[in-house]
VOFI-221227 format. One record per residue: residue in one letter; x, y, z of N, C-alpha, C in turn. Coordinates in steps of 0.05 Angstrom, whole numbers, plus 5000, padded with zeros to 4 digits. Example, Ala and Ser with C-alpha at 12.3 -4.5 7.8 and 13.67 -1.06 7.14 Angstrom:
2
a526448865156524649105156526449345156/s525749555142527349795143525850015157/
END
This chain:
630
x340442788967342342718946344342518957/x344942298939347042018956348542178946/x352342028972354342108972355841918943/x356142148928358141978911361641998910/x363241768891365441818895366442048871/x367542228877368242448850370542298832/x370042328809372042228795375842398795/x377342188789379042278794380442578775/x379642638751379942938737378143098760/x375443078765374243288784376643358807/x376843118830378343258847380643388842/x383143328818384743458805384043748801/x381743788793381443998790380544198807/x378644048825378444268850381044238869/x382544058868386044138887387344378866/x387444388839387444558824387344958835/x385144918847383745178847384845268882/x386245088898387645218917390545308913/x391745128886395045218874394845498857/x393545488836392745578816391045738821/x391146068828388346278834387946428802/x391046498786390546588765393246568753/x393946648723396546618715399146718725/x399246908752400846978769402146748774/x400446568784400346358812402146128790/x401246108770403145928747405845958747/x406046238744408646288744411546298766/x409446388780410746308817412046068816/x409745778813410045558819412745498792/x412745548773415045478750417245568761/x417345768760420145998768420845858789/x419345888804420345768835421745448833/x420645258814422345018804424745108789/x424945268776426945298749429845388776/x428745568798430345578822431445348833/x429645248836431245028854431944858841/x431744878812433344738797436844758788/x436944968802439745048799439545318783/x438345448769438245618743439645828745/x440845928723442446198716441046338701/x439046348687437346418669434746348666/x432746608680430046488673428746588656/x427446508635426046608614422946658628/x421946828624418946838621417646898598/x415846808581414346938559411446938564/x409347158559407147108567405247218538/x403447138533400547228524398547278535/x396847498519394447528536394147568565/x395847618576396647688608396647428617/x398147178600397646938618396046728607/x394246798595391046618599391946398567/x393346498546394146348529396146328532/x397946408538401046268531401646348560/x403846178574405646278599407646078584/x410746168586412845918571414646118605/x415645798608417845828625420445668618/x423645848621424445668606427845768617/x429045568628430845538642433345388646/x435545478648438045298644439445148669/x436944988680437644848702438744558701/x439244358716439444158716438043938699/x435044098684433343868684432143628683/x430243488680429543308683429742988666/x430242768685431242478670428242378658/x429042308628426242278611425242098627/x425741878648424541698665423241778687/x423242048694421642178718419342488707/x420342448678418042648661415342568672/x414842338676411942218681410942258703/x412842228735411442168758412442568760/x413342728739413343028750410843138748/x408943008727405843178731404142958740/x405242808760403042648776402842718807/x400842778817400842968841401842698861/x402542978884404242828905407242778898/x408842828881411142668869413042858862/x414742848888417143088878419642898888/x422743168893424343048890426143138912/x424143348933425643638948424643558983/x424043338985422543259016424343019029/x426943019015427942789037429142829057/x428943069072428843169101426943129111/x424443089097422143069116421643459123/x418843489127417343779127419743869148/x421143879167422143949191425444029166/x426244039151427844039140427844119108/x425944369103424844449068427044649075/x428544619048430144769045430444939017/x427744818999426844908972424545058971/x423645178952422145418948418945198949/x419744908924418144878924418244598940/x416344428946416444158963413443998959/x411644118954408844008955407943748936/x409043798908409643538894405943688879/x405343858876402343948865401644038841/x404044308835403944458819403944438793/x405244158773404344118746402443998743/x402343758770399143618755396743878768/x396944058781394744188779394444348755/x397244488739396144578722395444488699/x396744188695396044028673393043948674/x392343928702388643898689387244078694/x387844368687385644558679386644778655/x388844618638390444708616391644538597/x393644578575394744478557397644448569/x398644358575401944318581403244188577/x405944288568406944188555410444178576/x411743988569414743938591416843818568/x417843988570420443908561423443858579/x425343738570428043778590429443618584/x431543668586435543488576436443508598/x438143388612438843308645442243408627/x442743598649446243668641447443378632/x448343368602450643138596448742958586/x446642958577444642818561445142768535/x445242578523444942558490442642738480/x439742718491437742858476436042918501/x433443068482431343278505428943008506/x428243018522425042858522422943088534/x420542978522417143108526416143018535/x413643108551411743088546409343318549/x406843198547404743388542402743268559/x401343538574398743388596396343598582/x393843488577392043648563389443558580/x389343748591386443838615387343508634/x388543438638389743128652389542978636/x390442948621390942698600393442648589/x395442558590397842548597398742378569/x401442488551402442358532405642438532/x406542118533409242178526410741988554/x414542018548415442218548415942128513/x417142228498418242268474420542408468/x422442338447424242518442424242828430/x425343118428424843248421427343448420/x426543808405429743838403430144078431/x431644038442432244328473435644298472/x436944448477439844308479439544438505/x439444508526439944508560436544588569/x437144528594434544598618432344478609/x430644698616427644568621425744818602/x424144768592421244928584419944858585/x417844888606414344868607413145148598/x410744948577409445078564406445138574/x404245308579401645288591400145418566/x399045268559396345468537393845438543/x392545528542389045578542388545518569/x389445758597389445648617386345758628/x384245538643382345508652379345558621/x380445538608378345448581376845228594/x377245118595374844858605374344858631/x374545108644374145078670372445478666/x370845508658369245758663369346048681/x367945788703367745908724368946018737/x371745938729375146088745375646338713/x375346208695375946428674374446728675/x371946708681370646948669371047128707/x373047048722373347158747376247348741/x377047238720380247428712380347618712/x381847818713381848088707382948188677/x383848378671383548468649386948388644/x387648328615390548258598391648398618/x392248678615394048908631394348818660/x392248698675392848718699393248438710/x392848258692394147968702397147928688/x397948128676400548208666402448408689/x399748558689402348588727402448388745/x400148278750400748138773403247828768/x403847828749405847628739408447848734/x408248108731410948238733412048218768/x410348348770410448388819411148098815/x410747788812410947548819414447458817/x414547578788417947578786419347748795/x418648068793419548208823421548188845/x418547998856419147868887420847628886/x421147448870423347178855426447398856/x425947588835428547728828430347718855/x427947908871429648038887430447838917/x429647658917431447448927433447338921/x433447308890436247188878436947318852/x439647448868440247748862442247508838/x443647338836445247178820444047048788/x440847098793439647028766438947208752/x439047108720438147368702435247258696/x434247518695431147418697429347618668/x428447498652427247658631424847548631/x421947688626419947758621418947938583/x417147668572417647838540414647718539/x414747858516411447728506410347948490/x407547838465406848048454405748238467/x405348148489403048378511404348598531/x407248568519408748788549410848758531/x412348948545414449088536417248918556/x418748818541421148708555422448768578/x422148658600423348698626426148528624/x429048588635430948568640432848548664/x431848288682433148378704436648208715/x438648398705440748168693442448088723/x443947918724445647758750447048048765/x445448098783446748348803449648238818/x450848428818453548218840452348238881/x450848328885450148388906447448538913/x446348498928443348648945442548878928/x444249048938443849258930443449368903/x444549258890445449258851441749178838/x441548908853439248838848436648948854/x437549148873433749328896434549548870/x436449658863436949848848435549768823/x436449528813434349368783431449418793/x430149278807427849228806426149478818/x427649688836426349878860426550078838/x428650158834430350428823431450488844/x433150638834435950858850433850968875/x432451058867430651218895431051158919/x430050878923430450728949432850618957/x434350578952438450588951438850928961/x436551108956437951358968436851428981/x433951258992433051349018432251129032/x434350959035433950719061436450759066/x435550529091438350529117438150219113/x441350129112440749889121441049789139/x440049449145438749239157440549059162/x441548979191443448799190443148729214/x441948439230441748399258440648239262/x442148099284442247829293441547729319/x439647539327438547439365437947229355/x439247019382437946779382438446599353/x440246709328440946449308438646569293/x437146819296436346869270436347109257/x436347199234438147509225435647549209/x436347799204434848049193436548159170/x435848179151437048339135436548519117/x437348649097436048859078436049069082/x433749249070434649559064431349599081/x431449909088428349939101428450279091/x426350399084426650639062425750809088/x426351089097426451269117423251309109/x422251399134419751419156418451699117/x420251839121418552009101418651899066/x420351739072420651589043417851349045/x415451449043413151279050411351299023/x409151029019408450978995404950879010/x402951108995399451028992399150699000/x400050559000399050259000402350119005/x401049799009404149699022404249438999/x404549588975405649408947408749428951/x409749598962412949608958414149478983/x412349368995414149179025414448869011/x416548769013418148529001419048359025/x417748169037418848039053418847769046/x421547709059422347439044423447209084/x422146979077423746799102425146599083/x428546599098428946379072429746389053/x430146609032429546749003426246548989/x423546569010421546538997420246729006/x419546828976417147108983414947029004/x414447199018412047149039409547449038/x407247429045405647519053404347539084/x406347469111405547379128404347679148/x401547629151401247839171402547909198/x403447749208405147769230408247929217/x409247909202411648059196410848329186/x408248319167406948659161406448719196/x405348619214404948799239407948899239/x410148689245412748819261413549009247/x413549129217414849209200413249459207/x410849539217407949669214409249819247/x410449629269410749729296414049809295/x416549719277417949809276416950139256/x415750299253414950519233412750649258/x412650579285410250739287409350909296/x411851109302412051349317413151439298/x413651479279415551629262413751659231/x411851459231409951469201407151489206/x406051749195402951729194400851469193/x399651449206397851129202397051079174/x396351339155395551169127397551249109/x400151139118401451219103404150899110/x405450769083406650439085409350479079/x410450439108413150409088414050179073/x417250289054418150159032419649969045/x420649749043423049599056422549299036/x424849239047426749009028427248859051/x426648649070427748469086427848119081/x429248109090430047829094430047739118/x429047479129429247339151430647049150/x433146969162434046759154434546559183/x433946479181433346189209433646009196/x434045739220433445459218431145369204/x431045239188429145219176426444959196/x427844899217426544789237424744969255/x425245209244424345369278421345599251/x421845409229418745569219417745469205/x415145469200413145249176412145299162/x413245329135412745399113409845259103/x408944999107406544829103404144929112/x403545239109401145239114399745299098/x399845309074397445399050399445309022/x397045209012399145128983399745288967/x398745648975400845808954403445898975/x404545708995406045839010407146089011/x404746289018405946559019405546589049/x404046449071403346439095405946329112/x406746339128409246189148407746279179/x410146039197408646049230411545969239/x411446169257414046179276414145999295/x416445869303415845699327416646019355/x417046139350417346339370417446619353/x414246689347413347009334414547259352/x414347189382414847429395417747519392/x420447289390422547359384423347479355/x421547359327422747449309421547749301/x418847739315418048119316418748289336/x420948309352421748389372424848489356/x426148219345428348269326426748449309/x424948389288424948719273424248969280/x422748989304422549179319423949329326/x425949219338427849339351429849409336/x429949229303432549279285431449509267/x430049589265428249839251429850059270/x428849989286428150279305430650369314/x432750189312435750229314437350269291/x436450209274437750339247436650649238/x433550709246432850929247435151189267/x434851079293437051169302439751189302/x440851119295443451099291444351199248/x441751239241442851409213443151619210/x441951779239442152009243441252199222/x441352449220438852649214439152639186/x436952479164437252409138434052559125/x433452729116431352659094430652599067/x428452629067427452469043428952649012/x430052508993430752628973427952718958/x425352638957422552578952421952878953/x422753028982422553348987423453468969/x426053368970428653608947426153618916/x426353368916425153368882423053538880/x420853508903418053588896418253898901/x420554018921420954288913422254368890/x423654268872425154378852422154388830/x420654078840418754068812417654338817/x415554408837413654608840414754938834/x417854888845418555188839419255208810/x419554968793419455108769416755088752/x414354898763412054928757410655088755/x410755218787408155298802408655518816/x411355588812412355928815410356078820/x408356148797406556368799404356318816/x404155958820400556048835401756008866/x403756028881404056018913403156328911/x401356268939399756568953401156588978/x403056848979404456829007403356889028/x403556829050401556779079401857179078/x398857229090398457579096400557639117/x402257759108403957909132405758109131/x406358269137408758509134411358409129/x412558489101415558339106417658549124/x418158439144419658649165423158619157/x423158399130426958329121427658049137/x429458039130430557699142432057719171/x432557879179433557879204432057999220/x431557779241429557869265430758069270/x429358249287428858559294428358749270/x426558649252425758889239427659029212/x430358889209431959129198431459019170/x431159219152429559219128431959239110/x431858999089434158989066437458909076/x437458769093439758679111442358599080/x444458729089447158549074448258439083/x448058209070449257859083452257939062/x454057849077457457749069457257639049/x458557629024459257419013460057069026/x458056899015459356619017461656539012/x463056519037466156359028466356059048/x465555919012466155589017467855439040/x469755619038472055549050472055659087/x470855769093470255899115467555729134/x469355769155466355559170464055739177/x462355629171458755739178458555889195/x460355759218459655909244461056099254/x459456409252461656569267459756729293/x461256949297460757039319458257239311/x456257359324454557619313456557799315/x455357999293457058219286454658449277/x456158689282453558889274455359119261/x456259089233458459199219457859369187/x458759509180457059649160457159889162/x457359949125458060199121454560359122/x454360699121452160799118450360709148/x450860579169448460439176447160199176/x448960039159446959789140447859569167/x447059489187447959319192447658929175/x451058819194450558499170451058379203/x448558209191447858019211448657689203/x450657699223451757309214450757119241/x450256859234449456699259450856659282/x450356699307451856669334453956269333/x455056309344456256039343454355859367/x453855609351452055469356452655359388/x450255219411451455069429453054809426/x455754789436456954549429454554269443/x454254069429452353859445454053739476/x452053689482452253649519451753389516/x453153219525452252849534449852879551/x447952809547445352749573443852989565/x444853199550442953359555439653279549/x437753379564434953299557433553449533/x431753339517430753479507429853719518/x427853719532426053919552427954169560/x430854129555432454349555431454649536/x430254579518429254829511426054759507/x424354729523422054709526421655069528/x423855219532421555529532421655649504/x421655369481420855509447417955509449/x416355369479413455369474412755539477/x410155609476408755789479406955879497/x407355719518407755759547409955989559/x412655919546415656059559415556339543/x417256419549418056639536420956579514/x421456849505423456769485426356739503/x426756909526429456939549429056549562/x427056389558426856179571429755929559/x429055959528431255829513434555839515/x434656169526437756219527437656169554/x435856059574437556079604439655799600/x441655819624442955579626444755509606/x446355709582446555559555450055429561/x449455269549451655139542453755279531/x457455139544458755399536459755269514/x460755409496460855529475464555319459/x464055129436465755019430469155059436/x471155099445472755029451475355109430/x474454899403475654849385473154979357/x474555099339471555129321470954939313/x468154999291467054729290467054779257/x466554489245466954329227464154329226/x464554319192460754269187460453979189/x462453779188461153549196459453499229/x461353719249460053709271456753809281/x456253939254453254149255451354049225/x451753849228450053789194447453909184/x446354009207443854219194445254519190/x447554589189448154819189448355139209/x448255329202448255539218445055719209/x443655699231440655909223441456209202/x440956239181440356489178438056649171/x436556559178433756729174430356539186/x428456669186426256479192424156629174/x422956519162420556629136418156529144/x416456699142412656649152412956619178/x414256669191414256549217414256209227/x415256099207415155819214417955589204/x419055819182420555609176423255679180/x425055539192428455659196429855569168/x430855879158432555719134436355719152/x436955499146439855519152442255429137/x444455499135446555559119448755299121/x449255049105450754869101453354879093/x455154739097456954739076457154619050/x454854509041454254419010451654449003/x449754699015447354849011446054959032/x443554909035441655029058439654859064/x438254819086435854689104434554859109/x432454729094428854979115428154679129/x427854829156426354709181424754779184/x421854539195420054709194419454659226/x419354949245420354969268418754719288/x415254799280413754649294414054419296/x414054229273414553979273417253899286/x418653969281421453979290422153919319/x420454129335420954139364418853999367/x416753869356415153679369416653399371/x417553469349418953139360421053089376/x422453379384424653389416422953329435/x420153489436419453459467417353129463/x416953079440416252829438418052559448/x420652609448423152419451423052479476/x422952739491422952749516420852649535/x418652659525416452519542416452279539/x417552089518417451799516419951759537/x422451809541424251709554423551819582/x421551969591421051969619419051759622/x416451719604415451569606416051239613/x416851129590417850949584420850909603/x421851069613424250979624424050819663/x421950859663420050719690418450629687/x416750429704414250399723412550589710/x409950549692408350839698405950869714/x406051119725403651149748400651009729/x399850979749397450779747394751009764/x393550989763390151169769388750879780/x387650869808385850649818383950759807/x381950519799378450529792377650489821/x375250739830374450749852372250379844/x371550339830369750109829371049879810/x371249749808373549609780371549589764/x372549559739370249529717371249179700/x368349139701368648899691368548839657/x369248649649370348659615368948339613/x367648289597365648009590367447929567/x369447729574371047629544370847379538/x371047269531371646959521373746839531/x373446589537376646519561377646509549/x379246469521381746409505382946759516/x380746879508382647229520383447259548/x381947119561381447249591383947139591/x384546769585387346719592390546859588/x390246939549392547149541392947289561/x390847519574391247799579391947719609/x391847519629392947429648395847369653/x396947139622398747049622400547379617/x399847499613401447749605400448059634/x399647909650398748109673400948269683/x403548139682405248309697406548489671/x406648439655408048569630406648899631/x403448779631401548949626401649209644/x401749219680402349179704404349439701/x406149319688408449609687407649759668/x405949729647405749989642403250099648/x402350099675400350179691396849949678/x396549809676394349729676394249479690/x392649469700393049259738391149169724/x389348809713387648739711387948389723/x385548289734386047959738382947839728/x383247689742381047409722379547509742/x376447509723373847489745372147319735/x371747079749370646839733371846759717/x371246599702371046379682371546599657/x369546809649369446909619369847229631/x371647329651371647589648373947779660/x374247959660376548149669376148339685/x377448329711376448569722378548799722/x378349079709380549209714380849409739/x382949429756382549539784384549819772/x386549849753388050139750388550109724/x388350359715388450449682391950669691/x392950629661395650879669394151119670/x395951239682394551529690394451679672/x396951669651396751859628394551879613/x392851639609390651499592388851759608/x388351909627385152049636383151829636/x381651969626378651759636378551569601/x379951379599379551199582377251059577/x377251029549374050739558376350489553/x375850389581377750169586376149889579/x374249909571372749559560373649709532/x373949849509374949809494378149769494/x378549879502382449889518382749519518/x381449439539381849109549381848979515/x379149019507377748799484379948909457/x382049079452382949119426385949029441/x386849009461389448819466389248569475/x386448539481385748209477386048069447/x385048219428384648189396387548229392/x389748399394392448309389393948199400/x393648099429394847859435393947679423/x391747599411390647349405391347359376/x392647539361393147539338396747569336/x397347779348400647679350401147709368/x400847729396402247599423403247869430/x402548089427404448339435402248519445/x403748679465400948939481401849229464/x402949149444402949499431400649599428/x398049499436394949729440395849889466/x396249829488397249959506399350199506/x401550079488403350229491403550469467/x401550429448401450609422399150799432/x397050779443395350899469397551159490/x398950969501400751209509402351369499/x403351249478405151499459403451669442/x400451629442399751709426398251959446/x398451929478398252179493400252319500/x402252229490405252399492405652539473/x404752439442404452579412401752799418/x400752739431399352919429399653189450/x400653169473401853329495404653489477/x406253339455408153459448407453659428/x406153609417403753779391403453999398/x401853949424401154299442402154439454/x404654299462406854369479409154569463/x408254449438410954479415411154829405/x413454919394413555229388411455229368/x409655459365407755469349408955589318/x406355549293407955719272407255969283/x408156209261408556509275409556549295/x410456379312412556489327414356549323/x415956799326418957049323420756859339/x421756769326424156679342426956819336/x429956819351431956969357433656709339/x435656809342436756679324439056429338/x439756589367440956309375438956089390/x435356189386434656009384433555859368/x433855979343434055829324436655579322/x438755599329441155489330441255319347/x439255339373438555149401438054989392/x434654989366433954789356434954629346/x436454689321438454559302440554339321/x440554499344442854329351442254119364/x440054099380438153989390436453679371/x436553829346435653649315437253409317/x439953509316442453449305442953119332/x442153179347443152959378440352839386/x437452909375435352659384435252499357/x434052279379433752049348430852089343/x430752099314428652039294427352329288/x430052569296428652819287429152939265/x428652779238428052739208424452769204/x423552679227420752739220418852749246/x416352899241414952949268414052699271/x411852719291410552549312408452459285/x408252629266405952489244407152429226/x409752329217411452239197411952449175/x411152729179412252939158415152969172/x416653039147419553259145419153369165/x421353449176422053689196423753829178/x425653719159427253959139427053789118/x427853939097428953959081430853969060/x433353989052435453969045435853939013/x437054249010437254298979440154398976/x441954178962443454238953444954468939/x447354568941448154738931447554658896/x448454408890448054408856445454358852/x443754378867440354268862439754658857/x440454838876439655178871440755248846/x443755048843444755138814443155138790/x441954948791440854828763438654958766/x436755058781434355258781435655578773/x438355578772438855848766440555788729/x440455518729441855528700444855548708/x446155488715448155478728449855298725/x448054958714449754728710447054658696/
END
């Protein structure tokens, strides 16, 4: 077959089909003008999820009836006189109307602030009329009707009204929640009116578009290296969602999709969240607009760092430090789903087979607890007081916290130690009393099934659930021995050789010494291969050609050895697991209070080593309202 020249509507239309995937992609490209047009008000209206009507319609600056013409002629914008090294707009490509003008009906309107009148025009499958006078008194409206009708083969690929109607709700969404200063509405016969009005700030706005939920279970985001910042909200390790629709990342205030920021966001979460399980977050990345390149795909949702390892290192490390430093928070997600079930599902819980021996360890059957006085601190001394016999059992006063102390300080809750293992050595005893701000999980009073500590607040109660709990103390403790050195390394009596491709062999070289400290000794053998001479010791008998070939595959994808190092914590998660107090174990009550206190001073002991709760936390007015009370 001879090479012919395609006419000029063909190629229009196949550049078309890299802007344009479906009526989402329309709306992106509008909104995103009506932005950088200055706008206070964006209208959206849709039909048919898109496919007949999309109207966009905006009180921007708009357009001089003398540049109506070269706006739907490709190549021809107004946002590049910095040159690519200097985009400081959403949009820059100069693509987006003449692509949609030739595989649709479109229509442009616009009055330039301080205009006598509006001018038109209309582009129909590329055929271009106008400009003309017409009536608008401010901004801009583009109109799209019968989009991909003369083009088939992209139409009958659509999905259904309903769901190209979400994917144009999520589109404005992600617009909103960058620019918290615009009012943004969504109408049409096919959906129900969305309202997202001028937030005065971040937060006002994640509250519009998120709901309240995530405002009450994120920490925020604030941090700065090297001239570039981090910002936003990031939703706690148990505040986690089936799929990663609710991660919002923006460089710039332009929505992005970049897999390199899902890794960092994926490695700041990864001791603290189950693997199939995404957290929620709201970030922002704001840099030089020199130091990243938005030009890589014409739905710019793609970006490239001039230095990836610094800006995932910043969220890495800004995660994992806001985790820490929010100190012991859970999920409100718990509270709710116990209030739902206990007023659900009351009748069908089957309680675990066991003798109820009463709430106070040693057996004593029908115990009388004191009256609650609000006003009185949690913590008192044991007492064994009571008329007839009855003894009342109140919680011992807790250990005051010790600077340095180690986790592994009560390593005898395992089940290795005995129960006398926890009280050796104890810490003496507060000074001054204590304040429930100083004890925020409260005072132990009781442990149920053998697993869970309920303890006593000053604005309700916490069930702990013991195991998880102490897995993640002696989990914190084996990472900071680990990690706080050099780790031992195991020689291969024979080295084993690894057959790679030189682009890897070179990565995993250039990174030999990095590698090196955390015990894996490997150098170049030949041209295409690896020889490894020591594996870390923790690892046992690894299969080290898979070990080599999956941190070759993520250096070569984002430049970082977290295969190695998620490998080791993931034999420390699992050493802490087995190590950890079992359920059914009887525990005493000031070691119940060891734990708590213990809770209260490691970081990230809100949730185990598999991203479940360690407690709980039910408000005094949350028990009210199950008793009718308020």
């Amino acid at each position: 077959m001879p090479i012919v020249q395609l006419d000029e509507h063909l190629i229009d239309q196949i550049a078309a089909g890299e802007v344009v995937e479906r009526p989402a992609s329309v709306v992106k490209e509008l909104v995103e003008n009506a932005i950088d047009a200055g706008a206070s008000r964006i209208e959206i209206a849709t039909a048919s999820g898109g496919k007949t009507l999309l109207r966009v319609t905006d009180d921007g600056c708009g357009i001089p009836d003398v540049e109506l013409a070269l706006a739907v002629r490709r190549h021809c914008t107004s946002k590049l006189a910095g040159g690519l090294d200097e985009i400081a707009t959403l949009g820059f490509r100069g693509e987006a109307l003449p692509s949609i003008g030739s595989i649709a009906r479109l229509s442009l309107r616009s009055r330039v602030r301080g205009a006598g009148e509006a001018y038109e025009i209309v582009v129909d499958h590329g055929h271009c009329d106008g400009p003309r006078p017409t009536a608008l008194s401010r901004g801009t409206v583009v109109e799209v009707r019968d989009l991909f009708q003369r083009v088939p083969a992209r139409l009958k690929f659509l999905k259904s009204d309903r769901a190209e109607s979400s994917a144009i709700t999520d589109v404005v969404r992600r617009l909103a929640l960058a620019e918290p200063e615009i009012r943004f509405e969504i109408s049409g016969p096919d959906r129900t009116t969305t309202v997202f009005d001028a937030a005065r700030d971040m937060g006002e706005r994640i509250a519009q578009v998120l709901g309240e939920e995530l405002a009450d279970n994120a920490v925020a985001i604030d941090a700065e290296r090297e001239g570039i910042r981090l910002s936003g909200f990031a939703g706690l390790p148990t505040f986690s969602r089936g799929n990663s629709l609710q991660q919002f990342l923006f460089v710039n205030g332009r929505p992005v999709r970049d897999k390199m920021l899902v890794s960092a966001l994926r490695g700041g979460y990864a001791d603290v969240m189950a693997r199939d399980r995404h957290p929620v977050a709201v970030l922002f990345l704001t840099l030089d607009p020199a130091f990243v390149d938005v030009n890589v795909h014409p739905a710019k949702a793609d970006v490239r760092f001039r230095d990836p390892g610094l800006v995932r290192g910043l969220i890495v490390g800004a995660l994992r430090q806001a985790f820490a430093d929010s100190g012991l928070r859970s999920s409100s997600e718990g509270t709710a789903g116990i209030l739902a079930r206990m007023r659900a599902k009351a009748d069908t819980v089957t309680p675990a087979p066991r003798r109820f021996d009463g709430f106070a360890p040693g057996g004593f059957a029908a115990p009388r607890q004191t009256p609650y006085d609000p006003g009185a601190s949690p913590f008192r001394t044991l007492a064994e007081t009571g008329d007839a016999g009855t003894p009342v059992f109140e919680a011992p006063p807790p250990a005051a916290p010790r600077h340095g102390a180690s986790p592994a300080a009560f390593a005898g809750l395992a089940d290795h130690g005995t129960a006398d293992d926890a009280a050796a050595a104890p810490a003496p005893y507060p000074s001054q009393p204590a304040t429930p701000d100083d004890f925020p999980l409260g005072a132990a009073r009781a442990q149920l099934h053998g697993n869970y500590i309920v303890a006593e607040t000053d604005t309700g109660l916490v069930i702990v659930d013991q195991h998880a709990a102490h897995e993640r103390l002696v989990y914190e403790a084996l990472k900071a021995a680990i990690h706080g050195k050099a780790l031992a390394s195991q020689m291969l009596l024979i080295p084993e050789i690894v057959d790679l491709p030189a682009d890897d062999c070179d990565r995993l070289c250039d990174n030999a010494e990095d590698l090196a400290a955390l015990g894996l000794r490997l150098e170049r053998f030949g041209p295409a291969a690896i020889a490894v001479r020591e594996t870390p010791a923790i690892l046992g008998q690894a299969d080290t050609a898979r070990l080599v070939r999956d941190l070759a595959d993520e250096l070569a994808e984002f430049g970082t050895r977290d295969t190695v190092l998620s490998r080791i914590d993931h034999v420390a998660a699992t050493i802490a697991c087995h190590g950890s107090v079992r359920s059914g174990r009887i525990l005493k009550l000031d070691e119940m209070n060891a734990l708590l206190r213990q809770m209260e001073r490691t970081p990230s002991a809100s949730q185990c080593n598999h991203g479940r709760p360690t407690f709980i936390e039910l408000g005094l007015a949350d028990i009210e309202k199950l008793f009718g009370r308020r």
